[in-house]
TORRODO-389938 format. One record per residue: z negated, x negated, y of N, C-alpha, C in turn; residue in three letters. Coordinates in steps of 0.2 Angstrom, whole numbers, plus 5000, padded with zeros to 4 digits. Each point is the difference from the previous one (the first is absolute). Last residue first. Example, Ala and Ser with C-alpha at 12.3 -4.5 7.8 and 13.67 -1.06 7.14 Angstrom:
// TORRODO-389938
  n.zz  n.xx  n.yy  ca.zz  ca.xx  ca.yy  c.zz  c.xx  c.yy  residu
  4965  4936  4989   4999   4996   5006  4997  5004  5005     ser
  5000  4998  4972   5000   5004   5006  5000  4996  5006     ala
END
This chain:
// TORRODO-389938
  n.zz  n.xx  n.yy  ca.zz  ca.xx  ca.yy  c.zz  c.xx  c.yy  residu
  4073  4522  5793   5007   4999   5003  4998  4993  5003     unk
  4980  5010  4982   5003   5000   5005  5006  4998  5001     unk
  4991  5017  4981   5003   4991   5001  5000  5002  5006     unk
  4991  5020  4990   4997   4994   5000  5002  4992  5003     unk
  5013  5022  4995   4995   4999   5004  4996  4996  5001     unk
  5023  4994  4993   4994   5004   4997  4996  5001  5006     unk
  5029  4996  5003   4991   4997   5001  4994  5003  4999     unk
  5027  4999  4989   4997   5005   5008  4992  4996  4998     unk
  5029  4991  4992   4990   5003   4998  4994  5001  5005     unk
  5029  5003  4998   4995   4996   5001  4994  5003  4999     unk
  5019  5011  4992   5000   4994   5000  4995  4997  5003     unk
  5006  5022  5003   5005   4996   5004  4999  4992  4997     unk
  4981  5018  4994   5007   5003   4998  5007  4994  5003     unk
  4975  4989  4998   5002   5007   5004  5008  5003  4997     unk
  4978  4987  4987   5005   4998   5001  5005  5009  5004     unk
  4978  4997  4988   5000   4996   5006  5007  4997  5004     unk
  4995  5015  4981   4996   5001   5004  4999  4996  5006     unk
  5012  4996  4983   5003   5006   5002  4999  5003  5005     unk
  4995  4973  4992   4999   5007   4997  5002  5003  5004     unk
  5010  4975  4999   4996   5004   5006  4999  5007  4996     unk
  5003  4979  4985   5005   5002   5006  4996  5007  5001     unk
  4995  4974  4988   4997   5007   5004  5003  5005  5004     unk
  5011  4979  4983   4998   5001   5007  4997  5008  4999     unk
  5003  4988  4975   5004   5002   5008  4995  5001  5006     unk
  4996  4978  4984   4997   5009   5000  5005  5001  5007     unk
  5004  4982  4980   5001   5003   5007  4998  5004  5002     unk
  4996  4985  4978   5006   5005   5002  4997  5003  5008     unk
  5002  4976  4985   4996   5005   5002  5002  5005  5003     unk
  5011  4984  4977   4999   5000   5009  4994  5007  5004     unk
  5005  4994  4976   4995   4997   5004  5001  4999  5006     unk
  5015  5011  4984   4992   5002   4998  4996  4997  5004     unk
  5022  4992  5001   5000   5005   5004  4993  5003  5000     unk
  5006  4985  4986   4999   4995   5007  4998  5005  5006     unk
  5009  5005  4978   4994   4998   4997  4996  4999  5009     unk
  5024  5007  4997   4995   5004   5000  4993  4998  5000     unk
  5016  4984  5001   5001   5003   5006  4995  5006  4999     unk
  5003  4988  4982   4998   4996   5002  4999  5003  5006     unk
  5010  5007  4986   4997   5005   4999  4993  4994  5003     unk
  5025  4999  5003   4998   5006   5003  4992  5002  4998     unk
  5009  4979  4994   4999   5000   5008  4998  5008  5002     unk
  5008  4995  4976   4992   4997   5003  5000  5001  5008     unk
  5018  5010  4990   4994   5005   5000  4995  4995  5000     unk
  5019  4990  5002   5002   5004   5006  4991  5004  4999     unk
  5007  4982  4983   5000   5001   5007  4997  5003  5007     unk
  5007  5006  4978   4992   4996   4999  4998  5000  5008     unk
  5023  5006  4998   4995   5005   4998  4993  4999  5001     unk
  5015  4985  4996   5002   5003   5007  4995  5006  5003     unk
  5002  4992  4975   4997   4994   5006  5000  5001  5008     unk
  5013  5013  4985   4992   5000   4999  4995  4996  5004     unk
  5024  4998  5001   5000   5007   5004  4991  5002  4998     unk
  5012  4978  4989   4998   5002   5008  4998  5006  5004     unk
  5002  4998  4978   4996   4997   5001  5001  5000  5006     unk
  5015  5011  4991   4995   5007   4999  4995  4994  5004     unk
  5020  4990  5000   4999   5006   5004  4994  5004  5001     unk
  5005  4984  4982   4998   4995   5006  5000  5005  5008     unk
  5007  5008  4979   4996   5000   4998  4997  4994  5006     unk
  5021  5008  4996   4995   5001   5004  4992  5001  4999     unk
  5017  4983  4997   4999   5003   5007  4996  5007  5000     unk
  5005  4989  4979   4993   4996   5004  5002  5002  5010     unk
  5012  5013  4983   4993   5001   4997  4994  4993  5005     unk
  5026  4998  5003   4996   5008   5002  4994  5001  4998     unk
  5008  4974  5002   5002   5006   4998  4997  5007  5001     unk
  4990  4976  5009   5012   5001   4997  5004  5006  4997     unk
  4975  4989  5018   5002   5005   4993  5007  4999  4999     unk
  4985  4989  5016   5003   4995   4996  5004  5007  4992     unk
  4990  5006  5024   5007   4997   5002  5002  4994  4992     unk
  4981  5016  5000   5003   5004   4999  5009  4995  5004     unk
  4977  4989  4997   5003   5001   4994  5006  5005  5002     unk
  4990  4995  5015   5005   4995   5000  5001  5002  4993     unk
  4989  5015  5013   5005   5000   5002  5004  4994  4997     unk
  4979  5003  4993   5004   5007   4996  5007  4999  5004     unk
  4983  4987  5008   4999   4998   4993  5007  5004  4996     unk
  4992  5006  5022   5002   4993   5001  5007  4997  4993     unk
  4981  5017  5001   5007   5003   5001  5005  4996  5001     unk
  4978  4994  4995   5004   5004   4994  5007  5001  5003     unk
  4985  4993  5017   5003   4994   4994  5003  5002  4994     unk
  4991  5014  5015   5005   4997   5004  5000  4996  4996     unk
  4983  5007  4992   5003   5007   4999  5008  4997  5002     unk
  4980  4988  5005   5002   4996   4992  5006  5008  4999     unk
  4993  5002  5021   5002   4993   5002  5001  5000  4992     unk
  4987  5016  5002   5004   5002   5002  5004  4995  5004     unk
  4978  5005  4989   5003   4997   4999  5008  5001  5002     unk
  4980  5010  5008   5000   4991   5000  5004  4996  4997     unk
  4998  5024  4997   5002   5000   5005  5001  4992  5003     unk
  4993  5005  4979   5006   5003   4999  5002  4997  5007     unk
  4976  4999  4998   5004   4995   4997  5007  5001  5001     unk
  4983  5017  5008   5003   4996   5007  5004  4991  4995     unk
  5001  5022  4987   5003   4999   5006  4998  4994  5007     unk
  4988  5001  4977   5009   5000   4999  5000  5001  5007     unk
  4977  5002  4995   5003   4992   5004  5008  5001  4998     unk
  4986  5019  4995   4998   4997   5004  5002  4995  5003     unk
  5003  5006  4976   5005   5007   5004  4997  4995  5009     unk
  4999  4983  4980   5000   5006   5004  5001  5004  5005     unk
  5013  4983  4982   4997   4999   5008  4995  5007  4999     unk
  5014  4994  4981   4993   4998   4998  4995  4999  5009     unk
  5025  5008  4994   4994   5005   4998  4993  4998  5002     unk
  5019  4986  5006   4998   5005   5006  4996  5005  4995     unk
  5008  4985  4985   4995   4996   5007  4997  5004  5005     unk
  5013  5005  4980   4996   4999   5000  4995  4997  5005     unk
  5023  5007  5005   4995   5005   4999  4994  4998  4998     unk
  5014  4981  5002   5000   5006   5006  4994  5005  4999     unk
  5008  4989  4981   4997   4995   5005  4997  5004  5004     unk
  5016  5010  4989   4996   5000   4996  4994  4996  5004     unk
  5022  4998  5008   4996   5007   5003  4995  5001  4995     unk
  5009  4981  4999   5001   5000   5007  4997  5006  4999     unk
  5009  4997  4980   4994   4997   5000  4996  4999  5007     unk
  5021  5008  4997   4996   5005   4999  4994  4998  4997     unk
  5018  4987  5009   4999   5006   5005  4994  5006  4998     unk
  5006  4977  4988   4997   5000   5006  4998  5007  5004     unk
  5015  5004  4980   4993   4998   4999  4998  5000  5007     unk
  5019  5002  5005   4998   5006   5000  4991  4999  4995     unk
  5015  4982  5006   5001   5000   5004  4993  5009  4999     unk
  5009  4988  4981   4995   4996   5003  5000  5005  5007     unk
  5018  5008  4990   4992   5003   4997  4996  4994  5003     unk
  5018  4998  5006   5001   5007   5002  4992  5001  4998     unk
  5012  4979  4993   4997   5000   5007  4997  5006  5002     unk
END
């Protein structure tokens, strides 16, 4: 049951890799980030395998699955949060009053020019 369990596990990551090689550098993050619903299904996947384990080698090895998936998890949102960040617009700070127009007490004194 050990080795069916550990084939599947490493024909899962041969798969895997194959796949995400064949994406380009250009579409992996905003794909990776889209996918992060099938990432909650891993982990999903990882938590029920890890309540049918019976012995030390399938807990922990139902440990390392959860705690990666969790993982997947956490760094699709974080890298979804970055990607989201790049497109927000950024704020031009406010004009604050030069040296020369600004009186020692804080308030700003009247150019020659401006009327009151």
């Amino acid at each position: 049951m050990l080795l069916t369990y550990f084939i599947i596990f490493v024909l899962s990551l041969w798969v895997g890799f194959e796949v995400i090689s064949k994406v380009p550098a250009t579409l992996h993050t905003p794909l990776m980030s889209a996918a992060n619903s099938i990432h909650g299904i891993v982990l999903a996947g990882a938590i029920v395998i890890a309540a049918t384990a019976h012995d030390a080698i399938g807990y922990a090895l139902a440990f390392v699955a959860v705690a990666f998936a969790a993982m997947n998890v956490v760094g699709g949102y974080v890298v979804t949060g970055r990607m989201l960040k790049m497109f927000r617009r950024r704020i031009a700070p406010a004009s604050a009053p030069s040296a020369v127009d600004a009186s020692p007490n804080g308030s700003v004194a009247a150019r020659a020019g401006d009327s009151a």
